[in-house]
C-alpha positions as a Markdown table, in Angstrom:
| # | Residue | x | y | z |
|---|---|---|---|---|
| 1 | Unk | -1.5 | 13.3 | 122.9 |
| 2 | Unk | 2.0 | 14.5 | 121.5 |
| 3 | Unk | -0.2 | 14.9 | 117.9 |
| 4 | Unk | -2.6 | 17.2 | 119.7 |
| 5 | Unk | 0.4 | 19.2 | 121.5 |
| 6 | Unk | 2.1 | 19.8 | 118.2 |
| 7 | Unk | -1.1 | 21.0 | 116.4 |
| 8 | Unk | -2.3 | 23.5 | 119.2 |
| 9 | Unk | 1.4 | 24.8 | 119.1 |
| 10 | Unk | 1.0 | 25.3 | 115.4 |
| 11 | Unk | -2.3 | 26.8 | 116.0 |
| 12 | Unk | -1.2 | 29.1 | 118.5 |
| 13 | Unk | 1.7 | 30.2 | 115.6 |
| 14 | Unk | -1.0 | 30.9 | 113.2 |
| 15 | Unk | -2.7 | 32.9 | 115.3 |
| 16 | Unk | 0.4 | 34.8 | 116.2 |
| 17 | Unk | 0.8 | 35.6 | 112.8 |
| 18 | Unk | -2.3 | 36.3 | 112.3 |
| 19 | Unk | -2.6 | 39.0 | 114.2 |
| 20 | Unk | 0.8 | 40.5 | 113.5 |
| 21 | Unk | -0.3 | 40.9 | 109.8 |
| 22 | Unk | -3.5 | 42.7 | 111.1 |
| 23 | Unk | -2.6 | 44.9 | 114.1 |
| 24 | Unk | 1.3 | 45.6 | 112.7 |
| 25 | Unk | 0.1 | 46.0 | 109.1 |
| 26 | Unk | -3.7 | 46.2 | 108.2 |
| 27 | Unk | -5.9 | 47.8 | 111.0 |
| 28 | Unk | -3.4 | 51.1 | 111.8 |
| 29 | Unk | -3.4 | 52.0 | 108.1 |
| 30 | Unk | -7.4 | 50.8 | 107.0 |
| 31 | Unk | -6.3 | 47.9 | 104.9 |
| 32 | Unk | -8.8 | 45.2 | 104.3 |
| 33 | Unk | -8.4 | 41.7 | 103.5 |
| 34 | Unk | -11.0 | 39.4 | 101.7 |
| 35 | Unk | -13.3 | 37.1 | 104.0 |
| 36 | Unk | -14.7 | 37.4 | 107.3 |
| 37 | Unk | -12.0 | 39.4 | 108.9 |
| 38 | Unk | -12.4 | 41.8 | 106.0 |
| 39 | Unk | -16.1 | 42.4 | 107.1 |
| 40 | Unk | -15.1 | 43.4 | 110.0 |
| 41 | Unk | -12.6 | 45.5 | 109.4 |
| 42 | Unk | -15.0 | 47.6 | 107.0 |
| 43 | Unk | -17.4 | 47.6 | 110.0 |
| 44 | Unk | -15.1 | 49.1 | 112.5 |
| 45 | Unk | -14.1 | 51.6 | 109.8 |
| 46 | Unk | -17.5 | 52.6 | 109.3 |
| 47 | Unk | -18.8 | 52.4 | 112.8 |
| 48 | Unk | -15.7 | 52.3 | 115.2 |
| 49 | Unk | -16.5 | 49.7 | 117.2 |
| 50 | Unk | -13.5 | 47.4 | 118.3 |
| 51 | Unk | -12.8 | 45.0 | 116.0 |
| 52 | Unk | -12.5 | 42.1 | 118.4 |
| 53 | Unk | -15.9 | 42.0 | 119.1 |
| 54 | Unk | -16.9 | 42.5 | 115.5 |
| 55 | Unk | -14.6 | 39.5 | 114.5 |
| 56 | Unk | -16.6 | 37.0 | 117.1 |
| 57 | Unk | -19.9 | 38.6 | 115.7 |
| 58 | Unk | -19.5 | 38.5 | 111.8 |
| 59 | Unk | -18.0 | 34.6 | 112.6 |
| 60 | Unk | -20.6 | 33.9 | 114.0 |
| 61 | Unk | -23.0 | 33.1 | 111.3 |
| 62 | Unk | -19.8 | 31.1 | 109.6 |
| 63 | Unk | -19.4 | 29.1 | 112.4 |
| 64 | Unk | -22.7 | 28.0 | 112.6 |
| 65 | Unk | -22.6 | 26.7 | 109.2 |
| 66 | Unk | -19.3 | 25.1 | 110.6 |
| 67 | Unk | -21.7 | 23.1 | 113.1 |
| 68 | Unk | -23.4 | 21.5 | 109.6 |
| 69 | Unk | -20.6 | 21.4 | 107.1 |
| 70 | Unk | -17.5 | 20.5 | 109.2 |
| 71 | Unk | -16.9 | 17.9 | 111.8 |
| 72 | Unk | -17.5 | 18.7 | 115.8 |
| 73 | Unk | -13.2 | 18.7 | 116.0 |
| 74 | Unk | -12.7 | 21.1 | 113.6 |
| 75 | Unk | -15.6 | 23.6 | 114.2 |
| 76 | Unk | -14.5 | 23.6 | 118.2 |
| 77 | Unk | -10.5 | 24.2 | 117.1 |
| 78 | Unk | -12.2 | 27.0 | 114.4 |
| 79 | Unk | -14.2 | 28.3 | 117.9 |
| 80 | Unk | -11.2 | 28.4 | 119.9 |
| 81 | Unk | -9.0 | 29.8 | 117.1 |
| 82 | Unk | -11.2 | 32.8 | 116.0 |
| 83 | Unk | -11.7 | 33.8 | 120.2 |
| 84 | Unk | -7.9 | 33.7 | 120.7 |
| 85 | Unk | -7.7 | 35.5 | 117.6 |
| 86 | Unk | -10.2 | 38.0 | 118.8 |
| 87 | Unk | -8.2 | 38.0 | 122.4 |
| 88 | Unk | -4.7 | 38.9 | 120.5 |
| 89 | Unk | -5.9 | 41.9 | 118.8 |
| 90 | Unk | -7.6 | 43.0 | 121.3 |
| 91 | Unk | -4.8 | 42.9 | 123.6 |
| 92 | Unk | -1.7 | 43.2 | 121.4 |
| 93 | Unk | 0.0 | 46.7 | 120.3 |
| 94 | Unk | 2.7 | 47.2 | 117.9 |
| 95 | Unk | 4.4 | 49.9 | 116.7 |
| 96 | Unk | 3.7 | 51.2 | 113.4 |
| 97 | Unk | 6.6 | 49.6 | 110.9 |
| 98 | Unk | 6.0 | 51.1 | 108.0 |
| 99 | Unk | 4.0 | 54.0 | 106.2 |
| 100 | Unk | 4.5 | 52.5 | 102.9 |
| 101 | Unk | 0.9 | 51.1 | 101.5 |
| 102 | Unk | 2.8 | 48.8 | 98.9 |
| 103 | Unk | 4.9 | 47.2 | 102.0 |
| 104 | Unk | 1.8 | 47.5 | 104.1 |
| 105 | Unk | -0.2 | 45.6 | 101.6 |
| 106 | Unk | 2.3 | 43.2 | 100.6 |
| 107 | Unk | 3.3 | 41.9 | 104.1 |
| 108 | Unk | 0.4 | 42.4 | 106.1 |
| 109 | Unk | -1.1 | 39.7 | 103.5 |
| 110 | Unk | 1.8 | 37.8 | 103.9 |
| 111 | Unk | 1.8 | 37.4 | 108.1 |
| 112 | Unk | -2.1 | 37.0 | 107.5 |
| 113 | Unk | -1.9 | 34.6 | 104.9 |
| 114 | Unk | 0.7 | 32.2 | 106.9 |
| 115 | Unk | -1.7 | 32.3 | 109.7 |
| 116 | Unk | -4.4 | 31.3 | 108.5 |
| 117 | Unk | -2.4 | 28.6 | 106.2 |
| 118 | Unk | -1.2 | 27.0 | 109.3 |
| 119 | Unk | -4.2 | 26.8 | 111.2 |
| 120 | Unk | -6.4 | 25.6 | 108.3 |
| 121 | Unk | -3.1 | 22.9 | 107.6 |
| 122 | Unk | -3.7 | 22.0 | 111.1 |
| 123 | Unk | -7.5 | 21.8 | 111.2 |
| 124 | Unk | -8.6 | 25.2 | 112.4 |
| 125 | Unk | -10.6 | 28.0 | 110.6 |
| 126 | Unk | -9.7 | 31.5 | 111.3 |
| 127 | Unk | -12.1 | 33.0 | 108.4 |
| 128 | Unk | -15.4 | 32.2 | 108.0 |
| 129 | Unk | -15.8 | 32.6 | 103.7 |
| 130 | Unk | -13.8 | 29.2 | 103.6 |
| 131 | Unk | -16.8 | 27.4 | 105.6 |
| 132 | Unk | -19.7 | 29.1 | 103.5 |
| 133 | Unk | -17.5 | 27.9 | 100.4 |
| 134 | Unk | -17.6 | 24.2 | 101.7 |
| 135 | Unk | -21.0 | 24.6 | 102.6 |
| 136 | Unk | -22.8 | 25.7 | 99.4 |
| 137 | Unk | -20.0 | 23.1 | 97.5 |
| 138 | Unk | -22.1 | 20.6 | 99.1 |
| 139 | Unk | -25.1 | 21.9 | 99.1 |
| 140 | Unk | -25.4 | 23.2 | 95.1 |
| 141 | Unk | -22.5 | 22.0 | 93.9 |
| 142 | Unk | -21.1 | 25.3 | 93.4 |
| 143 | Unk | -16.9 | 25.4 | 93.4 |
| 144 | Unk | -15.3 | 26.9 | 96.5 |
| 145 | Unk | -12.9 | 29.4 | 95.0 |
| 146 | Unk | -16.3 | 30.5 | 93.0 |
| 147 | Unk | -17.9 | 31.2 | 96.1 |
| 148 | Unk | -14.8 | 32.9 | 98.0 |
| 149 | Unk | -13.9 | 34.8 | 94.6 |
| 150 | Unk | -17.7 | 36.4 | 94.6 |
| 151 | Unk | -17.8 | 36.8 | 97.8 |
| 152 | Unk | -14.9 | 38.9 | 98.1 |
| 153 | Unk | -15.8 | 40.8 | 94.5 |
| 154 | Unk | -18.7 | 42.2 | 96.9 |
| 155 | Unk | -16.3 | 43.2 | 99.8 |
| 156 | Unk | -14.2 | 45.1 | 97.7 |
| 157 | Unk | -16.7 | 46.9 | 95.5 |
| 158 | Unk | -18.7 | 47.8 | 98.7 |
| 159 | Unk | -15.3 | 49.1 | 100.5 |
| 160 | Unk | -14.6 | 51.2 | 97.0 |
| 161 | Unk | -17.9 | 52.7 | 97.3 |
| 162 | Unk | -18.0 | 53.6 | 101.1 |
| 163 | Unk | -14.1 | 54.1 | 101.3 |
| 164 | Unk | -12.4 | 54.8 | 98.7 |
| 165 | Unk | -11.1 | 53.3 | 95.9 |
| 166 | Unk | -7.3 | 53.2 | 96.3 |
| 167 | Unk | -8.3 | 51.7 | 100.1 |
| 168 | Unk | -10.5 | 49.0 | 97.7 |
| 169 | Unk | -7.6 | 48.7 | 95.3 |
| 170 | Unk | -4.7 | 47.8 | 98.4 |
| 171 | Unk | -7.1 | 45.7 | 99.2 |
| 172 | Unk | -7.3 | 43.5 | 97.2 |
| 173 | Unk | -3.7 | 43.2 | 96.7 |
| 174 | Unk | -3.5 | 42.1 | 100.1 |
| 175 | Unk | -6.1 | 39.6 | 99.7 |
| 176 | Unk | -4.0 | 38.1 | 96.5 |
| 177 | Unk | -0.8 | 37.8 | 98.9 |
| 178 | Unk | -2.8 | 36.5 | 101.1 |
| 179 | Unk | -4.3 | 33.4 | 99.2 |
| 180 | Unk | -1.0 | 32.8 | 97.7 |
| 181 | Unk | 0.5 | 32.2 | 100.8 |
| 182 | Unk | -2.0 | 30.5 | 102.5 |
| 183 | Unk | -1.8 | 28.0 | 99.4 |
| 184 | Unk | 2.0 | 27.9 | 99.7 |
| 185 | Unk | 1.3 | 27.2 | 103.5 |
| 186 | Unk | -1.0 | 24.2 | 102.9 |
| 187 | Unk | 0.0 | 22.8 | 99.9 |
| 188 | Unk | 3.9 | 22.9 | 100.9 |
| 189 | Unk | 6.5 | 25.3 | 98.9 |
| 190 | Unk | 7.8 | 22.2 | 96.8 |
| 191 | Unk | 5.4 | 21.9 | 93.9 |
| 192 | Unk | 5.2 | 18.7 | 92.4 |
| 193 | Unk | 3.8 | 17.6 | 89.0 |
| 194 | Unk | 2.6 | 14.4 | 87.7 |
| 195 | Unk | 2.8 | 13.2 | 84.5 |
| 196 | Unk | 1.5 | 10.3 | 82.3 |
| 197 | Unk | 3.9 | 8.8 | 79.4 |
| 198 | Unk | 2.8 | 6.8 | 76.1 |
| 199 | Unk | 5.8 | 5.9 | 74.1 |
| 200 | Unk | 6.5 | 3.4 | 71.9 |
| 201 | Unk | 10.0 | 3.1 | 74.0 |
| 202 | Unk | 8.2 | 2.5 | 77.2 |
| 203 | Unk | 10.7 | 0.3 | 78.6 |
| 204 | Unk | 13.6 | 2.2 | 77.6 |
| 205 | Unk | 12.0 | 5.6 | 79.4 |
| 206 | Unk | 11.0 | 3.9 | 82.4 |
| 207 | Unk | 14.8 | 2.6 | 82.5 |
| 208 | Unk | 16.1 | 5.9 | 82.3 |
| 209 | Unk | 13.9 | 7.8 | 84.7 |
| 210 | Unk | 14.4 | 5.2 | 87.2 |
| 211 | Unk | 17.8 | 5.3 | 87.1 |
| 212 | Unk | 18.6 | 9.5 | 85.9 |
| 213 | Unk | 15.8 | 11.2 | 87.8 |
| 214 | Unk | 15.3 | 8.7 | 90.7 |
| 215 | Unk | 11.4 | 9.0 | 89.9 |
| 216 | Unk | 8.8 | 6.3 | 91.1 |
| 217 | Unk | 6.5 | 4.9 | 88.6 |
| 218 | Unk | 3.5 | 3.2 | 88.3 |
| 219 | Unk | 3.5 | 1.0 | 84.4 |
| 220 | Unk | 0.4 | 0.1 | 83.1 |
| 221 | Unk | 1.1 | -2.3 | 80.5 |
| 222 | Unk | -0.8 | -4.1 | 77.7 |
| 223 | Unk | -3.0 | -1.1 | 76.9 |
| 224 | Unk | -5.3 | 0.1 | 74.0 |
| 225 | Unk | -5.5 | 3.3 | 72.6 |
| 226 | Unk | -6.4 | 5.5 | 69.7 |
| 227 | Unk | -3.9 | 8.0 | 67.8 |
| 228 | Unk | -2.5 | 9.1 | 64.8 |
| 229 | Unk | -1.3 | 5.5 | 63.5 |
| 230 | Unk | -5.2 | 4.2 | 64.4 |
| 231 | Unk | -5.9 | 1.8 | 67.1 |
| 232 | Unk | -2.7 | 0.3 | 68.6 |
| 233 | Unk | -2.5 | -2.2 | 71.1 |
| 234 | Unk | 0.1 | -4.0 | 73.5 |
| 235 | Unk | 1.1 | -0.4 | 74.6 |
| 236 | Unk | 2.5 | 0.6 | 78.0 |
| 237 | Unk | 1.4 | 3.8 | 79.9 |
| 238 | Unk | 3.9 | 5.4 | 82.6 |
| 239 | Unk | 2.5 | 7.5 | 85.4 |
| 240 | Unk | 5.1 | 9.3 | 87.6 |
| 241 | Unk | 5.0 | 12.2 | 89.9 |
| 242 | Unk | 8.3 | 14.5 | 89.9 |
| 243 | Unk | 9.6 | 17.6 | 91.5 |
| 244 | Unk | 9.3 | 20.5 | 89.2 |
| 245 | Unk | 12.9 | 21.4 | 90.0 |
| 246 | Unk | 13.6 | 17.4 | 87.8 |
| 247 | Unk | 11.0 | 18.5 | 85.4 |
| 248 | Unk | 13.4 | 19.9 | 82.8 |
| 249 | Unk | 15.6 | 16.9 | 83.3 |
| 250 | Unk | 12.6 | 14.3 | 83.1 |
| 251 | Unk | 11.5 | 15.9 | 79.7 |
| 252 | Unk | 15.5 | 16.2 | 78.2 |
| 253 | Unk | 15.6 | 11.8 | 79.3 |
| 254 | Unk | 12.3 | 11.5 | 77.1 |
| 255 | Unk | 13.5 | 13.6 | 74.5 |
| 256 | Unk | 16.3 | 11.8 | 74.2 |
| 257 | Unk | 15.0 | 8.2 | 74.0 |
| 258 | Unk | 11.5 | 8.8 | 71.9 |
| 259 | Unk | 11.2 | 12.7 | 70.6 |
| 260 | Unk | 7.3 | 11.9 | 69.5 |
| 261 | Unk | 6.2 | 10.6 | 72.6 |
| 262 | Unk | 2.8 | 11.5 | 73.7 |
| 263 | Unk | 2.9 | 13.2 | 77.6 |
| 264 | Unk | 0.3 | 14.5 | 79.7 |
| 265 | Unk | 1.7 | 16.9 | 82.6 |
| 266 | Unk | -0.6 | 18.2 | 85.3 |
| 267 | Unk | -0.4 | 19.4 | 88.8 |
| 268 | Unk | -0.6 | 17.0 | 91.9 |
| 269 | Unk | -2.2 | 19.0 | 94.7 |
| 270 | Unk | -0.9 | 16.5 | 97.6 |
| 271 | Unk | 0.9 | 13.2 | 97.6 |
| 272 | Unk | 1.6 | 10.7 | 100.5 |
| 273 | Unk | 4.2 | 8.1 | 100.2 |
| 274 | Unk | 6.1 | 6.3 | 97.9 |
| 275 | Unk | 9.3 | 7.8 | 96.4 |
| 276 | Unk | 9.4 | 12.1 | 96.7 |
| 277 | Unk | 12.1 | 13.8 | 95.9 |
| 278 | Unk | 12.2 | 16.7 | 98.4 |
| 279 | Unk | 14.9 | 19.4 | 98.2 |
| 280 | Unk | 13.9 | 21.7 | 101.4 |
| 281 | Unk | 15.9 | 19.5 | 103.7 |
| 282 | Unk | 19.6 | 19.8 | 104.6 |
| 283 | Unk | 20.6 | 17.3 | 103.0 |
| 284 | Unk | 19.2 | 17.6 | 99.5 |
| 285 | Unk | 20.1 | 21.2 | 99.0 |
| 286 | Unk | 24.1 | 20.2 | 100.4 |
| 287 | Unk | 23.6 | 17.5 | 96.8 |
| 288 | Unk | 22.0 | 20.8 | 94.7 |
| 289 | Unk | 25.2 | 22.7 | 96.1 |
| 290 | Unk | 27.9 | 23.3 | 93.2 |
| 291 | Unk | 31.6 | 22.0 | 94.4 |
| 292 | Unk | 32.9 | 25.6 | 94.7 |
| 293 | Unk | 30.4 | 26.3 | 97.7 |
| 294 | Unk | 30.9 | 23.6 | 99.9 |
| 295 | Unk | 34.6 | 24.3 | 99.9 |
């Protein structure tokens, strides 16, 4: 119950956000943003019709997909969402911020963006090109950011052609804050990065980064492989996941011990337990702080 509670509160936040970014930012000045709510922006542009009821009708068709390609909890929370969403704009006035269509791009796609990253994060879809991305991934295989990336390539060369294209152009600046943020929302604002270690000084690495960079790692030992020296055997692999704030430090400890060491870096979309170094918290930035500011 208390799980629920906190992710309708978080829900509710998104949608907030949501639409602040549109009826602050977007909708007074004709700014679009990629997806489903961008459809329906260009439609009450082009027809005038309130853009609450044009939200609930191009979502519609999205939904429905929903019903096939997402599970019964998270197409009723994506129901839900999109009506309240709907609701808010229809209901909420602000007054005008800004006239500026750089700041109007940059943080209407910004409120948007955390709105929809928080709902999604919490199981809820507030735009329906996400669903038709999952649902032709499964379907043909097809990638999702394929699908979203065309998808919107149409939006915005349909809005050049009936708007204009400086409207087209803001546009899809928004849309880039937009994903950016909603990937910042999801995936979490401290990026980590795996990497995989074959050294010759395998012990003497895995000592050090232990004890230097307080990493956890995973040795796989007694390996084959194939390199410059021909087949080698008796070799030990180190795989380890780091903040990229220690990534500097992690590569200067290799460095140090075996300069011709043979490492594989790559990203780490999500991680759950084991040891994370997390610096976002109170207490880890106080350790980051230099002795002059805590005095």
């Amino acid at each position: 119950m208390k799980k629920l509670f906190a992710e309708v509160t978080q829900i509710a936040l998104g949608i907030l956000l949501a639409s602040i970014g549109l009826k602050a930012f977007l909708l007074p000045n004709g700014f679009l943003d990629g997806g489903a709510t961008g459809i329906a922006i260009l439609l009450s542009e082009l027809t005038g019709i309130d853009i609450s009821f044009l939200l609930i009708a191009v979502s519609a068709p999205f939904l429905l997909l929903a019903w096939y390609s997402l599970s019964r909890r998270v197409f009723m929370k994506s129901v839900l969402s999109i009506t309240a969403l709907a609701v808010m704009i229809h209901f909420e006035n602000f007054t005008l911020i800004t006239d500026d269509k750089l700041l109007i791009a940059i943080f209407g796609g910004l409120f948007l963006g955390a709105g929809i990253g928080v709902s999604v994060k919490n199981g809820a879809v507030l735009d329906g090109s996400e669903i038709l991305g999952i649902y032709l991934h499964e379907r043909f295989g097809i990638s999702i950011g394929k699908v979203i990336l065309s998808f919107n390539v149409i939006l915005f060369s349909i809005t050049a052609a009936l708007l204009s294209i400086e409207v087209a152009m803001y546009s899809i600046l928004t849309f880039l804050v937009t994903a950016k943020v909603i990937d910042l929302m999801i995936e979490g604002f401290e990026d980590h990065v795996g990497l995989m270690i074959v050294s010759a000084c395998a012990s003497d690495i895995e000592k050090s980064l232990s004890d230097k960079v307080g990493a956890g790692l995973t040795v796989y030992r007694n390996v084959e492989g194939y390199g410059k020296s021909g087949i080698q055997s008796d070799l030990s692999i180190i795989h380890t996941v780091v903040n990229r704030i220690d990534i500097k430090k992690t590569y200067n400890v290799i460095e140090t011990i075996d300069q011709k060491a043979f490492v594989i870096e790559f990203h780490v979309n999500d991680i759950k337990g084991g040891i994370q170094r997390k610096y976002l918290t109170t207490s880890e930035l106080k350790k980051l702080k230099p002795n002059w500011m805590g005095k």
